[in-house]
C-alpha positions as CSV (number, residue, x, y, z in Angstrom):
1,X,109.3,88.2,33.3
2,X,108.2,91.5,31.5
3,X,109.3,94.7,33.1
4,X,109.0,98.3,32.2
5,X,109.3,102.1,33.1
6,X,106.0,104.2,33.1
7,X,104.7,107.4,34.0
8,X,101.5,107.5,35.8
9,X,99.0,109.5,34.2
10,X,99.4,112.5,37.0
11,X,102.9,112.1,36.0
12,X,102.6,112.1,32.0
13,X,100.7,115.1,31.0
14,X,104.0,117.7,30.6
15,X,105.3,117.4,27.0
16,X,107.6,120.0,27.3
17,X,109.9,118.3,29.7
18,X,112.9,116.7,27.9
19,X,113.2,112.8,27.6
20,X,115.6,112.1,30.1
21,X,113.6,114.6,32.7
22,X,110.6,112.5,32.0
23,X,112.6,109.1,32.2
24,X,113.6,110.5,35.9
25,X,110.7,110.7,36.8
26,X,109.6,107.2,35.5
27,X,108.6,104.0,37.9
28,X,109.0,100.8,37.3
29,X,106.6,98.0,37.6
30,X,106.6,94.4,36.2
31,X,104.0,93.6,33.9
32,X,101.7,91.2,34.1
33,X,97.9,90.3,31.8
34,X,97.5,94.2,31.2
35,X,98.5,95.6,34.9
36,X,101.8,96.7,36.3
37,X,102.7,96.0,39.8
38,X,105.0,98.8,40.6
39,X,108.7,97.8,42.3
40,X,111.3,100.2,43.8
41,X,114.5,100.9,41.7
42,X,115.8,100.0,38.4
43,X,114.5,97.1,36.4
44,X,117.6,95.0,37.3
45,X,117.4,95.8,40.8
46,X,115.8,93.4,43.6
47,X,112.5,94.4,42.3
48,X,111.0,95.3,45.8
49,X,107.2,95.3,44.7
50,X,105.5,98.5,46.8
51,X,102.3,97.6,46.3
52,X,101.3,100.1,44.1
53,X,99.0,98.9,40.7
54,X,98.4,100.8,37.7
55,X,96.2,99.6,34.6
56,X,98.6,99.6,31.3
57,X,96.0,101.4,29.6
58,X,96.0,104.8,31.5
59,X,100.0,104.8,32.0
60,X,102.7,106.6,29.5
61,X,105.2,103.8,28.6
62,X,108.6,105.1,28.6
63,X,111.8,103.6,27.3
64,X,112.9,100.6,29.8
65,X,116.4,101.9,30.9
66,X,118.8,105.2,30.2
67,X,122.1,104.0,29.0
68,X,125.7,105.7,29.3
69,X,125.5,104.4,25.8
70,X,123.8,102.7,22.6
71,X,126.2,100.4,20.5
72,X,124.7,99.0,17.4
73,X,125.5,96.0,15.1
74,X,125.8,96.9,11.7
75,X,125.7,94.2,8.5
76,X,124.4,91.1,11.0
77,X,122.3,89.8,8.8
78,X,123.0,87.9,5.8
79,X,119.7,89.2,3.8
80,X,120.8,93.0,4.9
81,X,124.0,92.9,3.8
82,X,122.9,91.4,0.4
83,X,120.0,94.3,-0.4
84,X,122.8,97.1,0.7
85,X,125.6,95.7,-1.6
86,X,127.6,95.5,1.5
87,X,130.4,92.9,2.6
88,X,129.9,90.5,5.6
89,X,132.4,91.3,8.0
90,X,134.3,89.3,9.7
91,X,133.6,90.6,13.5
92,X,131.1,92.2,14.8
93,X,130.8,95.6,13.5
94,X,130.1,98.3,16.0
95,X,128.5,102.1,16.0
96,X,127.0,104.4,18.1
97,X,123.8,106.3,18.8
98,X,123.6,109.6,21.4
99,X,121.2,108.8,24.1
100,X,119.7,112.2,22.8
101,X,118.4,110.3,20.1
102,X,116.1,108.4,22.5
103,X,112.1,108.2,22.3
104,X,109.5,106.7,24.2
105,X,107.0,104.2,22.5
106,X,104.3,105.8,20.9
107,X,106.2,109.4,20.3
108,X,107.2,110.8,17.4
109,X,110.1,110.1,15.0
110,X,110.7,113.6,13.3
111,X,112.3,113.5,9.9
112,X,115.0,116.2,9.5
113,X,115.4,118.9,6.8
114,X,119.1,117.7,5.7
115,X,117.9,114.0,4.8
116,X,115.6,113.1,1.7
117,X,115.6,109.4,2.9
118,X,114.8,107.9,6.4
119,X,114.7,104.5,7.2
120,X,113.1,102.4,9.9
121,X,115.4,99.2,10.7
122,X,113.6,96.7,13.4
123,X,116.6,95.0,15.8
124,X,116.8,93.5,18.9
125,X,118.1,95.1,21.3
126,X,119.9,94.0,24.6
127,X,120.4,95.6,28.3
128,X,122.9,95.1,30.1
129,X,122.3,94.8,34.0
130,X,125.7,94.3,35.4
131,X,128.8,95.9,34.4
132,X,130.9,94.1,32.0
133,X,134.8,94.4,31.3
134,X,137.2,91.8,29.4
135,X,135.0,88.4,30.2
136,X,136.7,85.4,30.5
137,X,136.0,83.4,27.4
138,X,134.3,81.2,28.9
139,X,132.5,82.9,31.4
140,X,128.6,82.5,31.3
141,X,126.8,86.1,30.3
142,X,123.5,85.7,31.4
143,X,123.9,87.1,34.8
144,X,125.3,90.0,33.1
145,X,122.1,90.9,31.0
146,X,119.0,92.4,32.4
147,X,116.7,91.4,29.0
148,X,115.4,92.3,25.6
149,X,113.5,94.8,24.1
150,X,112.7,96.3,20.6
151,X,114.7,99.0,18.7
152,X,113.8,100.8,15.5
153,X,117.4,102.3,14.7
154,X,116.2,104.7,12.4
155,X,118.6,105.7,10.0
156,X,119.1,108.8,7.4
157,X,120.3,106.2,4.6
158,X,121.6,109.0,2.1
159,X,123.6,110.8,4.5
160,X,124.8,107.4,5.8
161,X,126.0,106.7,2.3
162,X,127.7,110.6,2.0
163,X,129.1,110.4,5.1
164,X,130.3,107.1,4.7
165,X,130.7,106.7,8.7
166,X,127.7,106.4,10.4
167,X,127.5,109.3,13.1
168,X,125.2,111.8,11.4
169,X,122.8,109.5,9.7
170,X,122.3,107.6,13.2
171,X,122.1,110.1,15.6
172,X,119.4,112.5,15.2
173,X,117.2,113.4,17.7
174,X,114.1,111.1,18.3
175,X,116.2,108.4,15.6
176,X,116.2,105.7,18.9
177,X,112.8,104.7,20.0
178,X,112.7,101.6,22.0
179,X,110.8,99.6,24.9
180,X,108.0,99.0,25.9
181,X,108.9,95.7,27.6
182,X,112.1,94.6,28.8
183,X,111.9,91.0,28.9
184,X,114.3,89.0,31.3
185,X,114.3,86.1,29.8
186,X,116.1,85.6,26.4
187,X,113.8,85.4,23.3
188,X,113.9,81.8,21.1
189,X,116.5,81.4,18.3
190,X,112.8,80.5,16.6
191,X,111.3,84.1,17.6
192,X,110.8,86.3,14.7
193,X,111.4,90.0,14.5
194,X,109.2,92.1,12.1
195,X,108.8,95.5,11.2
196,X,105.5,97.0,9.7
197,X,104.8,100.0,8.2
198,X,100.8,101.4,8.3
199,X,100.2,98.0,9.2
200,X,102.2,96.6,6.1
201,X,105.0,93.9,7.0
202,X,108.1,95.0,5.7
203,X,110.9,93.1,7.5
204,X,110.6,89.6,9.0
205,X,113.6,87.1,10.3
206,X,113.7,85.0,12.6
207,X,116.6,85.6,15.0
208,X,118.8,82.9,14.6
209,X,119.4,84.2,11.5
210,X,122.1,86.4,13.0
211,X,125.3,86.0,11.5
212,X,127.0,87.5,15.3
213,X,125.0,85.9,18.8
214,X,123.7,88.2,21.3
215,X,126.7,86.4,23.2
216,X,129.2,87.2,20.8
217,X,128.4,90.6,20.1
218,X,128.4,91.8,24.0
219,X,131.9,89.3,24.8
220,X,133.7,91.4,21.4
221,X,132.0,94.6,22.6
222,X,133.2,94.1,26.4
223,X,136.2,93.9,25.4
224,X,136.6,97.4,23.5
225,X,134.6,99.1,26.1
226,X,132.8,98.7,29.4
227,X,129.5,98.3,29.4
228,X,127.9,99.7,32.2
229,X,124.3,98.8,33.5
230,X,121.2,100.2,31.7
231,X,124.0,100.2,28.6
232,X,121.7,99.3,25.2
233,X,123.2,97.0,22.6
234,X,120.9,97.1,19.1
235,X,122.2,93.8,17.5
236,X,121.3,94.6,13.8
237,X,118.7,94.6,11.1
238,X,117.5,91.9,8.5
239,X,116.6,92.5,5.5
240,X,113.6,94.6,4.3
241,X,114.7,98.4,5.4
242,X,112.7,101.1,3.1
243,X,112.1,104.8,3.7
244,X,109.5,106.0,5.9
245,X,107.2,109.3,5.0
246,X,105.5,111.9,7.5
247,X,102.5,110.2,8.6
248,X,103.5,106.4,8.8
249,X,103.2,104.5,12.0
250,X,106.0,102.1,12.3
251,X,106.1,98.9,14.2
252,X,108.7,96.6,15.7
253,X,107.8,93.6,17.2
254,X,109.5,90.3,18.6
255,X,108.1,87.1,19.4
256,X,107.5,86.9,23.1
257,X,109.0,90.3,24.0
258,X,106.2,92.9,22.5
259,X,105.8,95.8,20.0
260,X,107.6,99.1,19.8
261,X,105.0,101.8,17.7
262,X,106.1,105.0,17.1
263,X,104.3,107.9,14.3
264,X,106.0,109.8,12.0
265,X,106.5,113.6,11.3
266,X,108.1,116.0,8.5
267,X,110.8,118.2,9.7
268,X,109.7,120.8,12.5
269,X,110.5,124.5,12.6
């Protein structure tokens, strides 16, 4: 099933209300051949439909879910850690992203004065729908995920490599688009996830080409931290990350799940 968040168009036409105002304000509807049937609550709710419709043309997708927080997965990708000179480590290796960093699809990534190098990096990305503490280890996930979606976790690569830790280079504003869809059921190991550039492919991998599953990644994270519904997990990048330039429209896109497409700006003010 494909879900998502929207703003009607009455709803969508104030762009100088903050992200998280505008995510507030957001319905949700599941998606189905181009319309969305609107449904009361969150996405991983009981999905009461209130018999509302909307065309997907003439509504504002917004991001599917507002997390407490974004944990990424760095060096999960054998190709990745190769092309970066990097080691592969030997558990999953964890960050974090603000939620102030967050975009909608189809807004705009803005480049900052303080970096000469930004990178897109196409994941998948993983919602949590219950809360999760300590799982047994062999307790089954699944009920504990609400779906998938697509993440571009965009990345100031040289002051990632000043910096050494990965705070600053992460965590500028607008460097977390994600969405459109959330999809409930889990994508193939077969799916592939590629990024484009201007309509250029860039990245492509299928995902079973992770070195850490989507199951061991949230059981390892679970038990360093609580993960809370609507939390986002970004599960890590193959290989093919470059530098993106004011102007580009970037794409992320997963088999059977969508495509994230955000543009590109030069720093502001």
């Amino acid at each position: 099933m494909k879900l998502c968040r929207f703003l009607p168009p009455e709803l969508s036409k104030n762009p100088k209300q903050r992200m998280h105002e505008l995510y507030a304000s957001s319905l949700a509807g599941i998606v189905e051949d181009g319309t969305i049937r609107e449904i009361s609550g969150e996405l991983w709710g009981e999905r009461k439909p209130t018999g509302r419709q909307f065309r997907g043309g003439d509504v504002k997708y917004m991001p599917p879910c507002w997390p407490s927080k974004i944990v990424c997965v760095g060096r999960n990708y054998l190709g990745h850690i190769s092309e970066m000179g990097s080691v592969q480590p030997k558990e999953p290796l964890i960050f974090m992203k603000p939620p102030s960093a967050i975009i909608a699809p189809e807004d705009t990534i803005v480049m900052p004065p303080s970096s000469q190098r930004v990178d897109y990096e196409g994941e998948l990305a993983v919602v949590m729908g219950r809360r999760c503490s300590k799982p047994r280890p062999d307790e089954d996930l699944k009920p504990y995920i609400a779906g998938y979606t697509c993440i571009d976790d965009v990345t100031a690569r040289d002051l990632q490599k000043l910096d050494v830790q990965f705070t600053r280079a992460k965590g500028f504003d607008t460097f977390c688009p994600f969405g459109p869809i959330l999809e409930t059921d889990r994508p193939a190991l077969a799916a592939v996830l590629e990024t484009r550039v201007n309509g250029q492919k860039k990245q492509s991998a299928a995902l079973e080409l992770m070195i850490f599953s989507v199951d061991v990644i949230i059981r390892w994270t679970a038990h360093v931290m609580t993960l809370e519904p609507g939390d986002l997990i970004a599960t890590g990048t193959p290989e093919g990350v470059g530098p993106l330039s004011p102007g580009d429209v970037v794409e992320v896109s997963i088999t059977g799940i969508g495509t994230l497409r955000n543009k590109v700006v030069g720093p502001q003010g």
